[in-house]
C-alpha positions in Angstrom: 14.3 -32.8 25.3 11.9 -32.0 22.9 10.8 -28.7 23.9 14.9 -28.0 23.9 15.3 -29.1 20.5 12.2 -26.8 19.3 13.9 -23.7 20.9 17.2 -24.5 19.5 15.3 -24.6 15.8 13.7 -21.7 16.5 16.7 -19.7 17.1 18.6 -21.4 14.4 15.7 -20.1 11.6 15.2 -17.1 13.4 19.0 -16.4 13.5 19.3 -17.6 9.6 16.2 -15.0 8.3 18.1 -11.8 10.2 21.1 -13.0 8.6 19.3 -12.8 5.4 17.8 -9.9 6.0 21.1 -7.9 6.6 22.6 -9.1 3.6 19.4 -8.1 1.5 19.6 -4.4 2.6 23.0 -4.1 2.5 22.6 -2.8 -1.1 19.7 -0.2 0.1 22.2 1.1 2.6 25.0 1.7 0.4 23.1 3.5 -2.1 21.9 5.7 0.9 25.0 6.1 2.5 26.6 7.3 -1.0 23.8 9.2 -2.2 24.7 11.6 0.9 28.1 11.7 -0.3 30.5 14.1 -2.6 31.8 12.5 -5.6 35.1 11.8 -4.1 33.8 9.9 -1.1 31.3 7.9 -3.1 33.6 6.2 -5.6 34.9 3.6 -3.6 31.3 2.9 -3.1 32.1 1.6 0.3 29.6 1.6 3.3 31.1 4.1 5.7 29.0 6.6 7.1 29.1 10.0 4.8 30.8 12.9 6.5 29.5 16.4 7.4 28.4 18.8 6.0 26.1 16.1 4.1 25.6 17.6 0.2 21.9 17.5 0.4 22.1 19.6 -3.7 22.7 16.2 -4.9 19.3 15.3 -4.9 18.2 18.6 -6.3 20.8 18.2 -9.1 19.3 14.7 -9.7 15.4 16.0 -9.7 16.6 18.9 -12.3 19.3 17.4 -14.7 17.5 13.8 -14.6 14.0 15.2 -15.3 12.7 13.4 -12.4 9.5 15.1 -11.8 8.6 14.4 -15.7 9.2 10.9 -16.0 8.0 10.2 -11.7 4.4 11.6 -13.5 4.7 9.5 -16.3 5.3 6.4 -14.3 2.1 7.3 -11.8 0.4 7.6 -15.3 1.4 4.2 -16.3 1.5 2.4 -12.9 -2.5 3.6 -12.0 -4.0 3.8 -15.6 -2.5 0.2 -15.7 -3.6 -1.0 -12.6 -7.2 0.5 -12.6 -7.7 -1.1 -16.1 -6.5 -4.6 -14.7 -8.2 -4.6 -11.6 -11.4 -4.2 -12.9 -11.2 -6.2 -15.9 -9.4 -9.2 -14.1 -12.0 -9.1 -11.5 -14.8 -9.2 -14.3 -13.3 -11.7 -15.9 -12.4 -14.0 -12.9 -16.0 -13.5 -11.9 -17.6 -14.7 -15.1 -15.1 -17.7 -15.2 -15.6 -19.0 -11.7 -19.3 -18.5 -11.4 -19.9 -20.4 -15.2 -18.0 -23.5 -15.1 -18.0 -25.0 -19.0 -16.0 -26.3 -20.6 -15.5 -23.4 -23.1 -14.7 -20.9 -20.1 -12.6 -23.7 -18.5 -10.5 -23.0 -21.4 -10.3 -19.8 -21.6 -9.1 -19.8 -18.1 -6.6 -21.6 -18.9 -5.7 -19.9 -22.0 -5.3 -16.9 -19.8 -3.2 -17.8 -17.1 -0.9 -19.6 -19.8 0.1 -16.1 -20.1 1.8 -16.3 -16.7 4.8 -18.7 -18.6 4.8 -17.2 -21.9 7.3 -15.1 -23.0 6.6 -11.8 -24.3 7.4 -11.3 -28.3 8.4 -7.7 -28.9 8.6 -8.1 -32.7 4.9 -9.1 -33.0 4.0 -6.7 -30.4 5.8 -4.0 -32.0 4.0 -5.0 -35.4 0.8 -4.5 -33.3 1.2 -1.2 -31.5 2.3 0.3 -35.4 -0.9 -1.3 -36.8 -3.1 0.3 -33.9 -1.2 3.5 -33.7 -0.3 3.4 -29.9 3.8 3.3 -30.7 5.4 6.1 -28.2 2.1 7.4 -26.8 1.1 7.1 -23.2 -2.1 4.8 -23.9 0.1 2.3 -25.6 2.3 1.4 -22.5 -1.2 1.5 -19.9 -3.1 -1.0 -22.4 0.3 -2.6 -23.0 1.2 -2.9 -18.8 -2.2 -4.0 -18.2 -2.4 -7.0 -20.9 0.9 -7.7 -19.4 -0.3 -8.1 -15.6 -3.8 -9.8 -16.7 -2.9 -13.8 -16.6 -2.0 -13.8 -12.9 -4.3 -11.1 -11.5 -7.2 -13.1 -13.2 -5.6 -16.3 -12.1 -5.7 -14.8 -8.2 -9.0 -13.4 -8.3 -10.2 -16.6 -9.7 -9.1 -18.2 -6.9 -10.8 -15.8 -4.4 -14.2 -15.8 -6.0 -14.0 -19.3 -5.6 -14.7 -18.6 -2.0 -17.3 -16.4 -2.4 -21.0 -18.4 -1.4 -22.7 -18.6 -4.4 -25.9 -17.9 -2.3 -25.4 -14.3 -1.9 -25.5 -13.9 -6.3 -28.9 -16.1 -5.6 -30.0 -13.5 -3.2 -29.0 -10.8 -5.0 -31.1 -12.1 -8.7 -33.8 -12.7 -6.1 -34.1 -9.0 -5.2 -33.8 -7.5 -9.2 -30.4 -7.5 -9.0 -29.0 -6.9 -12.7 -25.6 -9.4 -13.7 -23.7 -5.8 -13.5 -25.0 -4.7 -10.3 -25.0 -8.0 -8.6 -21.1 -8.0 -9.9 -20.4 -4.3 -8.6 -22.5 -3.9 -5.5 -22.2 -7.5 -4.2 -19.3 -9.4 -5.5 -16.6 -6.5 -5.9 -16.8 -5.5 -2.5 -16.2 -8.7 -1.3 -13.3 -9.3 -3.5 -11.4 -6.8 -1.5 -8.5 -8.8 -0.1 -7.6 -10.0 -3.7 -8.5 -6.5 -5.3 -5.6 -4.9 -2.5 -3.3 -8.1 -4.0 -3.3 -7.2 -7.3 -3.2 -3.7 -7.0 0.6 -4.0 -5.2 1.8 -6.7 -7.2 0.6 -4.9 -10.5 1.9 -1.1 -9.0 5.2 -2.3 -8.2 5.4 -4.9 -11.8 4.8 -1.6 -13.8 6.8 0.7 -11.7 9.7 -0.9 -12.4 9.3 -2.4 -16.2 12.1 -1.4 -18.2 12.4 -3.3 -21.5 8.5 -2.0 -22.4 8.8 1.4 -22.4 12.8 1.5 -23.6 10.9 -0.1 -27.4 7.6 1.4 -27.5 9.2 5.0 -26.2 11.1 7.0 -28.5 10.1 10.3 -27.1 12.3 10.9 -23.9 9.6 13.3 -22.1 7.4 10.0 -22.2 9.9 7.8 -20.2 9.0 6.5 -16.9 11.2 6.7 -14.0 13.3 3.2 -14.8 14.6 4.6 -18.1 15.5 8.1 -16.5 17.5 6.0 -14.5 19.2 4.1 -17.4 19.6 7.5 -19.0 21.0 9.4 -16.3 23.8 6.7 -15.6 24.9 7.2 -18.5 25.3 10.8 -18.6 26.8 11.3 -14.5 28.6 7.3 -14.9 31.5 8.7 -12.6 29.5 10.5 -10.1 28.3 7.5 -7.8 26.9 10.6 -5.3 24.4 11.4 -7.3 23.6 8.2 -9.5 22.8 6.3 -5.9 20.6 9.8 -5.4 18.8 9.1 -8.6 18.5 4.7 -7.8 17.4 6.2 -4.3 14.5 8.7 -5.3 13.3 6.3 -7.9 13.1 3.6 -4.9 11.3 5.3 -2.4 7.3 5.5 -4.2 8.2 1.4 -4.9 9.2 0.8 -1.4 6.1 3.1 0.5 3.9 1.0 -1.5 5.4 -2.3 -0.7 5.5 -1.6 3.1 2.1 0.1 3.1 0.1 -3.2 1.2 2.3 -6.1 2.2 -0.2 -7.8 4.6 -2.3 -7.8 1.6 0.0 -9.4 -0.7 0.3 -12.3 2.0 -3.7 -12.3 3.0 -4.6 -12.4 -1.0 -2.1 -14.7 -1.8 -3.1 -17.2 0.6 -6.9 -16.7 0.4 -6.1 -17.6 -3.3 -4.4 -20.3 -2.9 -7.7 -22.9 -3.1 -8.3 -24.9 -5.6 -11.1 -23.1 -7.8 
């Protein structure tokens, strides 16, 4: 009776997620169903199959009028510089704060992954990219993207290190290892899991900010992907062919990198998940 029950719950949740699922892509397949579309088919936006001959030139009309290979480089820009200079820096930090437990660093922990809740204030923040000079240049938004990510990559990491035997940093001082090199050659590698974490969740955070770069941008040959987007809708708004083109081109680096590092997110996730 038991085992009956069990297999009857199992289907049940198992029948619920695909439900789920289908409902969840149905929006992906629309927009790829319509992006293979002429405008007259796609403005019903309805999900029947497109028709042949399938107008493949609305994707090159896209990549030329929507200045997609401009802003796809600028996002790559933004996304890695971002992510390179949070990686490292979280990790640093998360190192330092886990391996020296005081009170002063226990608040400063804390004070950092308050972040996390905290709203962002663009009037101050505006106030201090003028003051520093990094309004509408490309170093602004990486610096500005990577502060942005720090609280919860340095809140994961933390959690990770936390994990780490503190007998292999007592080896490593034991054999002349410096605090850098013990950090970089011993530590690092071993932070791998959390490292992989970080650098998905941070890729596809940045990849798809929007409110950032649309104030600290002026300059449209320095906007990222998400505001070609924005930009392009509102030049083509009655052509649904080739705004689902654009939505589906802008989709595809976002959705490669999600299937490609998704065992990571669950591994770090979960490896972070002790109490540090």
């Amino acid at each position: 009776m038991m085992k009956t029950k069990n297999l009857v719950l199992r289907l049940f949740s198992n029948l619920v997620a695909w439900v789920i699922t289908l409902i969840c892509l149905v929006p992906l397949v629309l927009i790829i169903f319509n992006s293979l579309k002429d405008s007259l088919s796609a403005s019903d936006m309805s999900l029947a199959l497109p028709t042949l001959p399938i107008p493949w030139d609305n994707f090159s009309i896209v990549i030329e009028k929507g200045k997609l290979l401009t802003s796809f480089m600028n996002s790559c820009i933004y996304s890695f510089g971002s992510v390179a200079i949070c990686t490292v820096l979280a990790a640093a930090a998360a190192y330092s704060l886990s391996r020296n437990r005081t009170k002063i660093n226990r608040f400063i922990f804390i004070f950092i992954v308050l972040g996390i809740a905290m709203p962002l204030n663009y009037v101050a923040l505006i106030k201090v990219m003028s003051t520093l000079n990094l309004m509408n240049s490309r170093l602004g938004i990486v610096l500005l993207y990577a502060a942005m990510q720090m609280p919860f990559s340095v809140f994961l990491i933390h959690g990770f290190v936390a994990k780490v035997p503190v007998d292999l940093d007592e080896a490593g001082v034991i054999d002349g290892c410096s605090p850098t090199r013990l950090f970089i050659s011993v530590v690092f590698p071993l932070l791998k899991p959390a490292i992989a974490t970080v650098f998905v969740l941070t890729f596809l955070n940045t990849w798809n900010e929007f409110a950032s770069p649309l104030y600290f941008l002026g300059n449209s040959n320095k906007w990222p992907m998400t505001l070609s987007v924005y930009n392009f809708f509102g030049m083509f708004f009655k052509d649904w062919n080739l705004v689902c083109a654009d939505i589906l081109l802008t989709s595809i680096p976002v959705i490669l990198v999600y299937l490609i590092g998704q065992k990571y997110i669950v591994s770090g996730m979960t490896a972070g998940a002790v109490k540090g």
